[in-house]
C-alpha positions in Angstrom: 14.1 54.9 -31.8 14.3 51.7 -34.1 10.4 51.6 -35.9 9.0 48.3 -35.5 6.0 46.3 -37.4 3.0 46.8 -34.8 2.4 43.0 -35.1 6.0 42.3 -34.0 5.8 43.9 -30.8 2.7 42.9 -29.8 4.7 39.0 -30.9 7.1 40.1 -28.6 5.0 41.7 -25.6 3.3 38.1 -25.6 6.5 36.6 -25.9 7.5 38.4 -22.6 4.1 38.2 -20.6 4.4 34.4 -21.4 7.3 33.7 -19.8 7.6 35.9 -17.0 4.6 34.7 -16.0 5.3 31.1 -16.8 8.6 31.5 -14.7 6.5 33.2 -11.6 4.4 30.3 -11.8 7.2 27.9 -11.9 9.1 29.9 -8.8 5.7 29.4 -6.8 5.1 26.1 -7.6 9.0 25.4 -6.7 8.2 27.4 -2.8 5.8 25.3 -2.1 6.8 22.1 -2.9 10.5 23.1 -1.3 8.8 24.4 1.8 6.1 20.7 1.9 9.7 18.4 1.5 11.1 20.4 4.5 8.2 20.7 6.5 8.4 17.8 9.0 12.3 18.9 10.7 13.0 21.7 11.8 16.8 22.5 10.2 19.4 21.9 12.6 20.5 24.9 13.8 17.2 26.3 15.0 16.2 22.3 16.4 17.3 23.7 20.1 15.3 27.6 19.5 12.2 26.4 16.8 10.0 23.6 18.2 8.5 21.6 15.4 4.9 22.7 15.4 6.1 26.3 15.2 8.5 25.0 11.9 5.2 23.4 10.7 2.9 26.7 11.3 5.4 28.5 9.2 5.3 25.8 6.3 1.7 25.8 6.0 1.8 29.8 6.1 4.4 29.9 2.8 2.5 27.4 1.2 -0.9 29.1 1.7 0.5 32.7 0.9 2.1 31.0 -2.9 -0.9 29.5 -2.9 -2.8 32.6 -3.1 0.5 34.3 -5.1 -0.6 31.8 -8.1 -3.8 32.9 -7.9 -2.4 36.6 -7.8 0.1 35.5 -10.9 -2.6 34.4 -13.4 -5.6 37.4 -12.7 -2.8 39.9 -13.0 -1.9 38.2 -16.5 -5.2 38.2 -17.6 -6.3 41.7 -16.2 -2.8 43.0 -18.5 -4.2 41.4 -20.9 -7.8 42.2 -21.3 -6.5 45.8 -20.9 -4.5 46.1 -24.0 -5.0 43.5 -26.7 -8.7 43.4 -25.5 -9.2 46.5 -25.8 -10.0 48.0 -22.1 -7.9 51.2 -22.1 -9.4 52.2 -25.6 -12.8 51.5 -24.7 -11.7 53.2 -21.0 -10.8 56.3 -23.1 -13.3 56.6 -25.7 -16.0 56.0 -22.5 -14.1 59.4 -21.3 -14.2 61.1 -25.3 -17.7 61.1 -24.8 -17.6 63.8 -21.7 -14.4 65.0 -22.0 -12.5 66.2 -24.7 -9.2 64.0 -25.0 -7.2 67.2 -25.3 -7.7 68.0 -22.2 -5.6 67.4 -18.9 -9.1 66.0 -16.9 -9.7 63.4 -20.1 -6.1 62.3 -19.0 -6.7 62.3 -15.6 -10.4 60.6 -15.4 -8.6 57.7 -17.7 -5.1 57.2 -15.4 -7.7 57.2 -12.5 -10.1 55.2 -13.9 -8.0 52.3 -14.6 -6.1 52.4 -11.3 -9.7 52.4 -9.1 -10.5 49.3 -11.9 -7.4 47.5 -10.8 -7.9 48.1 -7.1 -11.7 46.4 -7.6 -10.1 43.9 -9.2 -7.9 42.7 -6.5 -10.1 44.1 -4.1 -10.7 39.7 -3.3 -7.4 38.4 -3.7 -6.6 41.3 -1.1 -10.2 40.2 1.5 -9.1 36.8 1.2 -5.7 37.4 2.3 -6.8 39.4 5.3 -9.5 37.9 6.7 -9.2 33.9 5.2 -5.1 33.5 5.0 -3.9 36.0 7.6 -7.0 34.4 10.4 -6.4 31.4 10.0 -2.5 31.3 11.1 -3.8 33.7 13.6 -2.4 37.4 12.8 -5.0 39.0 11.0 -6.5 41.6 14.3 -8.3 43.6 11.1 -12.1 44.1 11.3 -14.3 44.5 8.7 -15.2 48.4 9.7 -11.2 49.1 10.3 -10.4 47.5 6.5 -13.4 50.0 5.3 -11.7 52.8 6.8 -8.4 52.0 6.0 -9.5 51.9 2.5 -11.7 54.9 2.5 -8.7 57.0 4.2 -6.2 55.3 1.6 -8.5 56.1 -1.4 -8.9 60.1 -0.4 -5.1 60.4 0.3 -4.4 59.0 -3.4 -6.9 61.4 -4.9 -5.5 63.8 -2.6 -1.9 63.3 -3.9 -2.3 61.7 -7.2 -4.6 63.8 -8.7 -2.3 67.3 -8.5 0.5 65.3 -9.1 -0.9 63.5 -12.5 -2.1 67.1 -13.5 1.7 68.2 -13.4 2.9 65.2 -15.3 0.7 65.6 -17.8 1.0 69.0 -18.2 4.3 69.1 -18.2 4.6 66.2 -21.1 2.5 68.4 -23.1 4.4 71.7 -22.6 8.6 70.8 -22.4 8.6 69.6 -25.7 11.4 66.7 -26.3 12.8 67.1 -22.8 9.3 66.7 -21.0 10.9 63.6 -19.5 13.4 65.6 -17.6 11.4 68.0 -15.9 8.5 65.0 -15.2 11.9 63.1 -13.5 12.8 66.3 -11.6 9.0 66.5 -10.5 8.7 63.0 -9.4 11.9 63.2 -7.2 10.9 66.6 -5.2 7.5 64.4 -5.3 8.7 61.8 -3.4 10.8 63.7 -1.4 7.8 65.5 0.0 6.2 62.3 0.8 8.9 61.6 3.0 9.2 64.6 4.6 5.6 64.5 5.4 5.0 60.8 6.2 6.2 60.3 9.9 4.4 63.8 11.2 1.0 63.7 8.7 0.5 60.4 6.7 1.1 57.7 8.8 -1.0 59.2 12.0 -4.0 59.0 10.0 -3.4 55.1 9.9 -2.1 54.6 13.0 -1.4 55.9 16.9 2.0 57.4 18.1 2.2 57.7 21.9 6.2 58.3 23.3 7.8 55.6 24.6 6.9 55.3 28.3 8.8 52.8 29.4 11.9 54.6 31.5 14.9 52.2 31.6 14.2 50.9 27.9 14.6 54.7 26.8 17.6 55.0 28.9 18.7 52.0 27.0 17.9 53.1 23.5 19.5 57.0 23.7 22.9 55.1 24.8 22.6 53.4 22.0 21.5 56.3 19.5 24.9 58.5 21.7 27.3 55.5 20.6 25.8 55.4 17.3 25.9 59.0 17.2 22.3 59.2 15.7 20.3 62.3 16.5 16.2 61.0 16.4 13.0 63.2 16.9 11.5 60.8 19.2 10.9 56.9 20.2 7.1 56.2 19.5 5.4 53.6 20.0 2.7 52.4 16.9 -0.8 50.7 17.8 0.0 47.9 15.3 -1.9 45.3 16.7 -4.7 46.9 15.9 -4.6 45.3 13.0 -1.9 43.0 12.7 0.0 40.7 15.6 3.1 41.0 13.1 5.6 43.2 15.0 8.3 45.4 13.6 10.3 48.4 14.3 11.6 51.4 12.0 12.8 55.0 10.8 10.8 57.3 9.4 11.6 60.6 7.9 15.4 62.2 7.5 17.3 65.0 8.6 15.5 66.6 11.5 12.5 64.9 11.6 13.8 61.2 11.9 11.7 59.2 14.6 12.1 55.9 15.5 9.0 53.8 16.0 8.5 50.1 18.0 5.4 48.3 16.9 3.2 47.6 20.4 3.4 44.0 19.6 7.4 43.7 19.5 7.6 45.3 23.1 5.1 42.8 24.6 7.8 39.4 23.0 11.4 40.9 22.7 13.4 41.2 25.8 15.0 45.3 26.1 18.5 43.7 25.1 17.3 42.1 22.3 15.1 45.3 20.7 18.3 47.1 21.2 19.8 44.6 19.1 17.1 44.9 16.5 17.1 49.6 16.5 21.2 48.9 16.3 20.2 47.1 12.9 17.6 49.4 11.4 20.6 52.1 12.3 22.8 50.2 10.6 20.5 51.0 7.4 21.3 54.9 8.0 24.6 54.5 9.1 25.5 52.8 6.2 23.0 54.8 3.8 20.7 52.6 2.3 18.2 54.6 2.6 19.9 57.2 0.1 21.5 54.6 -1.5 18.2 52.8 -2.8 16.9 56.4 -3.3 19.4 57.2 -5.6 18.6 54.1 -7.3 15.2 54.1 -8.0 15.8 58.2 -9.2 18.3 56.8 -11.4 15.8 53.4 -12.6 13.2 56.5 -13.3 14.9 58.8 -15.2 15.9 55.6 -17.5 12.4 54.8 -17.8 11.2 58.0 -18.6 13.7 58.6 -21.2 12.9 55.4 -22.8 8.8 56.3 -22.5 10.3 59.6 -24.4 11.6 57.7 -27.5 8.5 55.6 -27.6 5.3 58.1 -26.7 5.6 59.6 -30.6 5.8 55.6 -32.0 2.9 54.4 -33.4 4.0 50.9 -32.8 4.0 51.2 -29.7 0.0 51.9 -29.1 -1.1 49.7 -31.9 1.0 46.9 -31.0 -0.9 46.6 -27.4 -4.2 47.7 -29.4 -4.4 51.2 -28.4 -5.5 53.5 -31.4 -6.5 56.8 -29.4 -2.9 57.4 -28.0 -1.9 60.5 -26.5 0.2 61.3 -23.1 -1.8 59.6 -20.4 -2.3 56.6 -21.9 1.5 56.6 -23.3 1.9 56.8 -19.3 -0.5 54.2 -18.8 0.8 51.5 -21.2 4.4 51.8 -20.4 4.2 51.1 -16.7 1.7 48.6 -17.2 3.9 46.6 -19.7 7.6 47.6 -18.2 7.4 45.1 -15.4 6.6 42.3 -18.1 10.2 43.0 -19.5 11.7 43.6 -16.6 11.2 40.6 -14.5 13.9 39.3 -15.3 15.8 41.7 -13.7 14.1 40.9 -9.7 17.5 39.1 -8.6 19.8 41.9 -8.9 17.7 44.5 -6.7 16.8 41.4 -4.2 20.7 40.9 -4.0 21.2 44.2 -3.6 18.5 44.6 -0.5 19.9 41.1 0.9 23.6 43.0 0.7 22.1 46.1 2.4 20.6 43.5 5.7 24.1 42.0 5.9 26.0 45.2 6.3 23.0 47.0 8.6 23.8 43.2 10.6 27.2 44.0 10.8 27.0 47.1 12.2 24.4 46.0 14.6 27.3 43.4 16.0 29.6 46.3 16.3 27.1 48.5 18.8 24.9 46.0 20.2 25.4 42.3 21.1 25.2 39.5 18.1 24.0 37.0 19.9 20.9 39.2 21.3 20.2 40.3 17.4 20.1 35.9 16.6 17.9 35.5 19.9 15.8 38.3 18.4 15.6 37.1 15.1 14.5 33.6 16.0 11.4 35.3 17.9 10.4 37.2 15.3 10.6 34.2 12.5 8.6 32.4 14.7 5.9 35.1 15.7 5.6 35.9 12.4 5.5 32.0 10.9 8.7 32.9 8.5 9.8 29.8 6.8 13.4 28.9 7.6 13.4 26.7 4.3 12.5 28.8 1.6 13.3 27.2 -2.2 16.7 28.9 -3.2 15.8 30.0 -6.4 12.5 31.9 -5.5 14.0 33.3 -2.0 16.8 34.8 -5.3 14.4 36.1 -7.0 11.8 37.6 -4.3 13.8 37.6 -0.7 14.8 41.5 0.3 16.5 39.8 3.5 18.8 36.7 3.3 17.5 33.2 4.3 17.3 32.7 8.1 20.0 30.1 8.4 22.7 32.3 6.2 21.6 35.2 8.2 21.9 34.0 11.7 25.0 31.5 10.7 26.9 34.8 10.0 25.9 36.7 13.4 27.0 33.3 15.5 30.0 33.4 13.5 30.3 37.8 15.0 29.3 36.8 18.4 32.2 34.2 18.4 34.7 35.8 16.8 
């Protein structure tokens, strides 16, 4: 790879932090004040299905959640910031040199996990806020303080649990492949995450949450004559205990092959009519019909392996550390600096997978129209943009850039036009 003065990349790291961040900054402020122009009339063609305080709710909800997104935006700059060209991750590792030698895999370790539980503080109340201020107030948040405590104890056990043997791998296989290490790291990260899936429906997400089998008779009935038409084998319909913590309902797959399961949250049974959540389980089949599932897999295997072979061509530049003020170097913090500073040039790129997603909810919506009725899917919809205070006038340009499902008037616009046709 091209050498480069240290002094021009870190010019061109601040060049990039500047304006992603100014242009995240600009996208919120553009939400909000989009959201405020629209927020006293409900759009036409939900006037006769939104009422006009439920349109407001959902305006003040966007505008409080950018709100707290700009506050989100400017700590995450600064926290970047303080972490390389102030010097945190070299005073992170040297803390470590002085218990650990930095040859070793542990030194490694300590320092990737070190920074990550700093980060986590860090956001720790940007994250309370949200919960317990943003989500209360529009009345969703069901979380208690001991349930957030446990959640996060469990989550933080789980990551050490996973991370840890995982990082040990990585690192040792970055120190042992020579110049293909990134390969075999790639090769390791997919069976990785393949193993996560495997395991989530049956041993991950029970520790989070409650399964208990779908007891209500004729909706069953309902739902295996869908899955027979569909021709999708599942595990098992579930139901999940989400209001334990949420009143924001939802439904999914989990898993693949054999142990695919389908799951209702409690709180979408008690406000969707049986029609209308066989509407919604004709969509999410629509995502495995259609395989989006693999499809976005493949993806992100393919987006890793090109990030790994780049990290490959930079971990032996010098440049590369001293240019984000890093003189102690080595594999971990290689790791470290490159996905902490890869999403600063690669902003700019947030459209095209949002497109792509928004592509993925039209096609799953097309099949739904095919195996379940349209217009059930639209009367389904509308509930669940009002339960869950979704604004039906985002900005354009931010919904672009952010939105993984289209805008609620293109979306239900195009299932009328189904149901008619």
């Amino acid at each position: 790879m091209e050498s480069f003065a240290p002094n021009a990349f870190t010019a061109a790291f601040l060049c990039a932090l500047a304006l992603a961040t100014l242009t995240r900054l600009w996208l919120a402020r553009r939400q909000i004040a989009h959201v405020m122009r629209n927020r006293d009339a409900v759009p036409g063609s939900f006037s006769e299905t939104i009422t006009l305080p439920a349109h407001q709710k959902a305006a003040d909800y966007s505008i409080s959640k950018s709100g707290l997104g700009i506050a989100d935006i400017l700590l995450g700059a600064a926290v970047l910031l303080m972490l390389t060209l102030g010097g945190g991750l070299e005073w992170v590792s040297q803390a470590w040199a002085r218990v650990l030698d930095p040859s070793d895999y542990w030194h490694g370790v300590a320092l990737v996990m070190s920074v990550i539980v700093l980060l986590s503080v860090i956001d720790l109340p940007l994250t309370l806020y949200r919960t317990f201020v943003v989500e209360a107030k529009f009345g969703f948040n069901r979380m208690t303080p001991a349930l957030f405590l446990a959640d996060l104890a469990k989550q933080t056990l789980l990551g050490l649990a996973l991370g840890v043997p995982l990082l040990l791998v990585v690192l040792w296989l970055m120190a042992r492949m020579g110049p293909m290490w990134w390969l075999y790291v790639w090769l390791a990260w997919m069976g990785f995450n393949l193993l996560v899936l495997m395991i989530y429906p049956t041993f991950i997400a029970p520790l989070f949450n409650k399964f208990t089998p779908l007891a209500d008779p004729a909706l069953a009935t309902r739902i295996e004559n869908l899955l027979e038409r569909c021709g999708f084998k599942a595990q098992g319909l579930f139901i999940m205990d989400g209001s334990k913590r949420s009143s924001h309902g939802n439904a999914y797959f989990s898993g693949f092959g054999a142990a695919k399961r389908i799951v209702l949250f409690d709180t979408l049974l008690t406000r969707l009519a049986p029609a209308e959540i066989e509407a919604v389980l004709a969509h999410e089949l629509g995502h495995f019909k259609r395989h989006h599932v693999w499809k976005r897999v493949a993806v992100l295997f393919a987006m890793s392996l090109g990030m790994l072979w780049i990290l490959g061509r930079l971990i032996g530049e010098a440049w590369f550390y001293q240019g984000l003020n890093v003189q102690s170097g080595g594999t971990a913090m290689a790791l470290l600096l490159f996905f902490l500073v890869v999403p600063v040039f690669t902003f700019f790129l947030q459209p095209l997978t949002s497109l792509y997603s928004r592509r993925h909810e039209f096609e799953a919506d097309a099949y739904a129209a095919l195996h379940a009725s349209p217009a059930d899917l639209v009367r389904a919809l509308v509930k669940l943009y009002q339960d869950n205070a979704a604004t039906l006038t985002p900005d354009p340009l931010h919904s672009a850039f952010y939105d993984s499902h289209p805008p609620a008037a293109t979306r239900i616009a195009r299932l009328q036009q189904m149901a008619t046709g």
